[in-house]
C-alpha positions in Angstrom: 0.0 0.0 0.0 1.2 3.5 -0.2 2.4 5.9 2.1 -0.8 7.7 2.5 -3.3 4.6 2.7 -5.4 5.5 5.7 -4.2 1.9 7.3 -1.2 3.1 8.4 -2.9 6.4 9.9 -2.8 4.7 13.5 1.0 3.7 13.1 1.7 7.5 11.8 -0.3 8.3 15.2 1.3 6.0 18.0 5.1 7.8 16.2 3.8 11.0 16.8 2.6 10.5 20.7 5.9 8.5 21.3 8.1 11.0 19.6 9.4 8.2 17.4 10.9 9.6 13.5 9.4 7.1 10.8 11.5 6.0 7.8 9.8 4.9 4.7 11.1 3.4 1.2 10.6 6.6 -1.0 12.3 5.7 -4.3 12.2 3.0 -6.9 11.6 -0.4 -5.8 14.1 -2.9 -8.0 11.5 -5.8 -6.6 9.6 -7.2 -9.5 6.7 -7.9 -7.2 5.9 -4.3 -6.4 5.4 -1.0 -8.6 7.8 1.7 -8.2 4.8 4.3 -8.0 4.9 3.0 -3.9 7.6 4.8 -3.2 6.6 8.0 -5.3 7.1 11.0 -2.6 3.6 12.5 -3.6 2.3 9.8 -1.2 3.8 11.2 2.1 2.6 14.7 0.7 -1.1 13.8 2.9 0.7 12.2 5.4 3.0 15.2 6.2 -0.8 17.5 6.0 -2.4 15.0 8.3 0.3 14.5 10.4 2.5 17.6 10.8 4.1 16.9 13.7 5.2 13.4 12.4 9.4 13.4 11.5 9.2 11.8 8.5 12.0 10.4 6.7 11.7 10.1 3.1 14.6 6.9 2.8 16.6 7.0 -0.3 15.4 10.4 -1.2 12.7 9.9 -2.9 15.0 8.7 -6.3 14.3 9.3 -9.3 12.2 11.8 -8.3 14.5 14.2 -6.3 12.9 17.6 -7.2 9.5 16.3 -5.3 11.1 14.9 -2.2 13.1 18.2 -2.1 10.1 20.4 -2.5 8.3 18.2 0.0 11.3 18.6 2.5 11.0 21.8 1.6 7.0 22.4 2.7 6.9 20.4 5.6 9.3 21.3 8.5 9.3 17.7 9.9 9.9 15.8 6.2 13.7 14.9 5.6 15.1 12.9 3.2 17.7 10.2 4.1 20.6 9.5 1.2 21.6 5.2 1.7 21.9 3.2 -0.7 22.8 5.4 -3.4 26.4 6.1 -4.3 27.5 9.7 -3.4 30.1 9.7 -6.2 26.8 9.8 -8.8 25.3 12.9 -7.1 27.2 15.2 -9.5 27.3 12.9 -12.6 26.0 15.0 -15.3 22.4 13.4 -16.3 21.9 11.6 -13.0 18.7 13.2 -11.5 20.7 15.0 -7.9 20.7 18.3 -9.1 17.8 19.5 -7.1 19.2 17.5 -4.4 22.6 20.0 -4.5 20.7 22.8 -5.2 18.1 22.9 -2.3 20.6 20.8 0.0 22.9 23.6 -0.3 20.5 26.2 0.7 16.9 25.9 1.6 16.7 22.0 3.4 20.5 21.8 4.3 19.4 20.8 7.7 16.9 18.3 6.3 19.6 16.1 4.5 20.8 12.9 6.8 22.9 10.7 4.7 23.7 6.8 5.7 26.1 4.5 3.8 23.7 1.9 3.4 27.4 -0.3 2.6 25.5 -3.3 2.8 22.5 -2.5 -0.4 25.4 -1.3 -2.1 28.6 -4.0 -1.7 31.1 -0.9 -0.8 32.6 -0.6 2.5 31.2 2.3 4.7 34.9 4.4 4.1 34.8 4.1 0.7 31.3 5.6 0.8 32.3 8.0 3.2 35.5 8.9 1.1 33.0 9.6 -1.7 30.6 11.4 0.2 32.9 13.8 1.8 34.2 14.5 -2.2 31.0 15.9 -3.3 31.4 20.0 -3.7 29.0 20.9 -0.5 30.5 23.5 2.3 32.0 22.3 5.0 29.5 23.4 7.4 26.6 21.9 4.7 28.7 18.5 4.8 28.9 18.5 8.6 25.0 18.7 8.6 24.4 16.2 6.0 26.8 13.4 7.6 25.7 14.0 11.3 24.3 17.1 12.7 20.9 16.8 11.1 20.7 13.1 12.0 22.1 14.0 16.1 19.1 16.9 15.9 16.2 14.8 14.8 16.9 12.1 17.4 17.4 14.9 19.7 21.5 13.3 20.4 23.6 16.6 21.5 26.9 17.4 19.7 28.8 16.3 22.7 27.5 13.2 23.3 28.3 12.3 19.6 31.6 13.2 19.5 32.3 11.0 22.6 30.3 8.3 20.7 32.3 8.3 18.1 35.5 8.9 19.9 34.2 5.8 21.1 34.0 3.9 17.9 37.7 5.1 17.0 38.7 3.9 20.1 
């Protein structure tokens, strides 16, 4: 069922009075047992109007229709879109479909961008993909948000306690 199929309504509801951020496929689906059109991003367009204060997380961007996940990141101040499973080195490939993607990310919903490797979709190891995402042309402060601060603010994790997390990890 789509997004917006008024099933899920209750679901949408119990995430919003627990304060829990939803992730749903919005992209192409590469099963031959479902349609694509499922993860179109116009579906979460009624859920983000019915729901407002739902954080909802567009997974995979919405691909390969970027300009309407943007736009709906855009509208609804509790939409983001999440970047696994995708190769960062293709974002600026002439032809590819990003460019709204690093023309709104850049500006208007830099602080709704949260990438993940999703290393294991894609058969690359999570540095490689990092070493590719830290190569696209963003600011530094714009890449900063898209690898982590976005993601630490919308599961309310403070700067600090990340940094020791991951001091952690290197550790």
């Amino acid at each position: 069922l789509p997004a917006d199929d008024r099933h899920y309504f209750p679901f949408y509801a119990k995430c919003v009075e627990l304060n829990v951020p939803v992730s749903i496929h919005a992209s192409a689906n590469w099963t031959t047992g479902r349609p694509s059109e499922l993860g179109h991003p116009r579906h979460f367009d009624r859920v983000a109007c019915t729901f407002p204060e739902l954080k909802l997380i567009l997974s995979h961007a919405g691909y390969p229709w970027v300009l309407e996940a943007c736009l709906l990141a855009w509208k609804h101040p509790n939409v983001y879109l999440e970047l696994a499973a995708h190769r960062p080195r293709y974002f600026t490939a002439p032809g590819a479909g990003w460019e709204p993607l690093l023309r709104y990310g850049r500006t208007t919903i830099q602080d709704k961008i949260l990438y993940g490797s999703g290393a294991f979709l894609i058969g690359r190891s999570p540095a490689d993909l990092l070493a590719e995402m830290r190569a696209v042309p963003l600011p530094p402060e714009v890449m900063e948000k898209w690898l982590w601060r976005n993601a630490a603010a919308l599961l309310g994790i403070d700067a600090v306690e990340v940094q020791r997390l991951a001091a952690g990890i290197r550790g």
